[in-house]
C-alpha positions as CSV (number, residue, x, y, z in Angstrom):
1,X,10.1,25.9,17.6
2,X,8.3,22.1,17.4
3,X,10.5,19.4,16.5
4,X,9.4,17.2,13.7
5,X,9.5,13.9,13.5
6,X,9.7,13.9,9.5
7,X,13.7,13.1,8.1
8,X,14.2,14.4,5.3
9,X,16.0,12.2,3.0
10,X,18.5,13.7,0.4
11,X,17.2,13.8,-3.4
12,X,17.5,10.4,-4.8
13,X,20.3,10.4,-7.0
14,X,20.1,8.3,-10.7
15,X,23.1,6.8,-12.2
16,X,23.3,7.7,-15.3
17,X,22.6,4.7,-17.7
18,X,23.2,5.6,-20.5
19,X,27.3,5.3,-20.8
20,X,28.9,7.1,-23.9
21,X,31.4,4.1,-25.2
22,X,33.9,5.3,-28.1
23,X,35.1,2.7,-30.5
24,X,38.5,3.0,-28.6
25,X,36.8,2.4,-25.2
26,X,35.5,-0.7,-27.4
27,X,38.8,-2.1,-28.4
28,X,40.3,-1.9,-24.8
29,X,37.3,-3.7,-23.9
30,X,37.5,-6.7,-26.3
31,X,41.5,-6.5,-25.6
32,X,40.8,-7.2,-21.8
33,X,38.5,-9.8,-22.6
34,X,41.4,-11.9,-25.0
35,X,43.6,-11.7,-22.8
36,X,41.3,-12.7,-19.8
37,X,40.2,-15.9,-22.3
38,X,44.4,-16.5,-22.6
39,X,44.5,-15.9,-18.8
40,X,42.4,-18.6,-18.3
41,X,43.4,-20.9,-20.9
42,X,46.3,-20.7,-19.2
43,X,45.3,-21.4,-15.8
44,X,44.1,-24.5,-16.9
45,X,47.0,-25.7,-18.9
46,X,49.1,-24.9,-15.6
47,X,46.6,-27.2,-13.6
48,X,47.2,-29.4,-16.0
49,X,51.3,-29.4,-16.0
50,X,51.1,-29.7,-12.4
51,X,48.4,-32.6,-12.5
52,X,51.0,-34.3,-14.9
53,X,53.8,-33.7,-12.0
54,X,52.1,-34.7,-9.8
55,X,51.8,-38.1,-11.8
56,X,55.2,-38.3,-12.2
57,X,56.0,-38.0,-8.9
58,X,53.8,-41.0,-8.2
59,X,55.4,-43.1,-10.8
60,X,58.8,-42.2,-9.3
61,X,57.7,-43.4,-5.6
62,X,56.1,-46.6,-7.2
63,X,59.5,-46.9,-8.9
64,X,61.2,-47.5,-5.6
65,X,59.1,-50.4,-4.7
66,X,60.4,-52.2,-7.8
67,X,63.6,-54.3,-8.0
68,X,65.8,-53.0,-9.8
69,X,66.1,-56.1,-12.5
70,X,62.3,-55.7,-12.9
71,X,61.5,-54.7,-16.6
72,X,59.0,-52.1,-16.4
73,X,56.4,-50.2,-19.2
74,X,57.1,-47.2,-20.2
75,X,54.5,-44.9,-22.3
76,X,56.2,-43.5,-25.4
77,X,53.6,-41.7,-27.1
78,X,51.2,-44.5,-27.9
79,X,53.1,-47.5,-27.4
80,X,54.6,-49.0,-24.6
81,X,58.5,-50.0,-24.1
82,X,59.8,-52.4,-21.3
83,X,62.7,-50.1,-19.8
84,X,65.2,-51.8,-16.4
85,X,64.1,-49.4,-13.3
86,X,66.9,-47.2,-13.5
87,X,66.4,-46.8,-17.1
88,X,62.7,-45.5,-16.3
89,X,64.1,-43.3,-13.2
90,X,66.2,-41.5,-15.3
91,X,63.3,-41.1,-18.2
92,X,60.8,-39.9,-15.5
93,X,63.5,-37.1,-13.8
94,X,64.6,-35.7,-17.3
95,X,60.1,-35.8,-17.8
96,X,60.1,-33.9,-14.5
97,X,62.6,-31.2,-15.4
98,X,60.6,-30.6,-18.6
99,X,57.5,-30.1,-17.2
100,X,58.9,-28.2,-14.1
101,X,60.5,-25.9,-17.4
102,X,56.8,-25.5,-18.8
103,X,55.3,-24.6,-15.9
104,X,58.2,-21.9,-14.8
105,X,57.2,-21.1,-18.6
106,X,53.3,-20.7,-17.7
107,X,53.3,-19.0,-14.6
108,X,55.5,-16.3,-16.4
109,X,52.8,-15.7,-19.4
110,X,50.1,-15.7,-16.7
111,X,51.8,-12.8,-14.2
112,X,52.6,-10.9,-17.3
113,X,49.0,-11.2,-18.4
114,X,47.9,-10.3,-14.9
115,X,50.1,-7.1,-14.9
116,X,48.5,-6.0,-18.2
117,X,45.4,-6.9,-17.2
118,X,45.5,-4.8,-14.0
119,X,46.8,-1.8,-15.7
120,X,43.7,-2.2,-18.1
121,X,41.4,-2.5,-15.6
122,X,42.3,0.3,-13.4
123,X,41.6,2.8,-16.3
124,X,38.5,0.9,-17.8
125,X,37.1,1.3,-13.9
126,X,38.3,4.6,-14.0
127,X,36.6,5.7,-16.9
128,X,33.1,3.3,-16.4
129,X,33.4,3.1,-12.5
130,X,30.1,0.5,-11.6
131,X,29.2,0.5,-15.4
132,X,31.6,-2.4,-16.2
133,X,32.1,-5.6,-14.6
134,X,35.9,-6.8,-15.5
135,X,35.8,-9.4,-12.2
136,X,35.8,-13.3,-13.2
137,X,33.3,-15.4,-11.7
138,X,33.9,-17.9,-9.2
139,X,31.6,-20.9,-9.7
């Protein structure tokens, strides 16, 4: 008995291109894909909000500098309105609390979205495995 030097090397296996894709299995598909486009719409309408926060939050620390008889502008739409300091603290809190309201609002839609999206795309990889690509791509 010689030993051989030679491995031998299992059969190559082919995956099979050719994927059979019902109409159904077309639907969920597209489905996934709105609701990934609303997922992300949303995502940037949250960055958004929280830029907007963020802004207020500015104003309100810039706010403090001011004395208090100062008469300060205020955006109101597309105009601007001299308010007293206090008048524009106020204003800028009850601003706050809306957009605070908006984002709760967003990051709600979104971790529904998420949850249906997960569900979807633990049967779509169950059923197309390597054949489907349902990740986002990070730029």
């Amino acid at each position: 008995m010689g030993l051989s030097t030679e491995m031998q090397l299992p059969p190559l296996s082919v995956p099979d291109s050719d994927v059979h894709i019902t109409f159904d299995d077309q639907q969920k598909i597209n489905k996934f894909a709105r609701y990934n486009a609303r997922f992300e719409d949303l995502k940037e309408q949250l960055k958004s909000k929280k830029n907007d926060l963020q802004n207020l939050d500015d104003a309100a620390e810039e706010l403090l500098l001011s004395d208090d008889s100062d008469m300060i502008p205020y955006a109101m739409g597309e105009v601007f309105v001299y308010r007293s300091v206090p008048n524009i603290q106020v204003m800028i809190e009850q601003a706050k609390e809306k957009v605070h309201t908006e984002i709760a609002s967003l990051e709600a839609q979104a971790a529904e979205l998420e949850s249906i999206m997960s569900d979807m795309k633990t049967l779509l990889y169950a059923k197309f495995g390597n054949h489907i690509n349902l990740e986002a791509d990070d730029d």
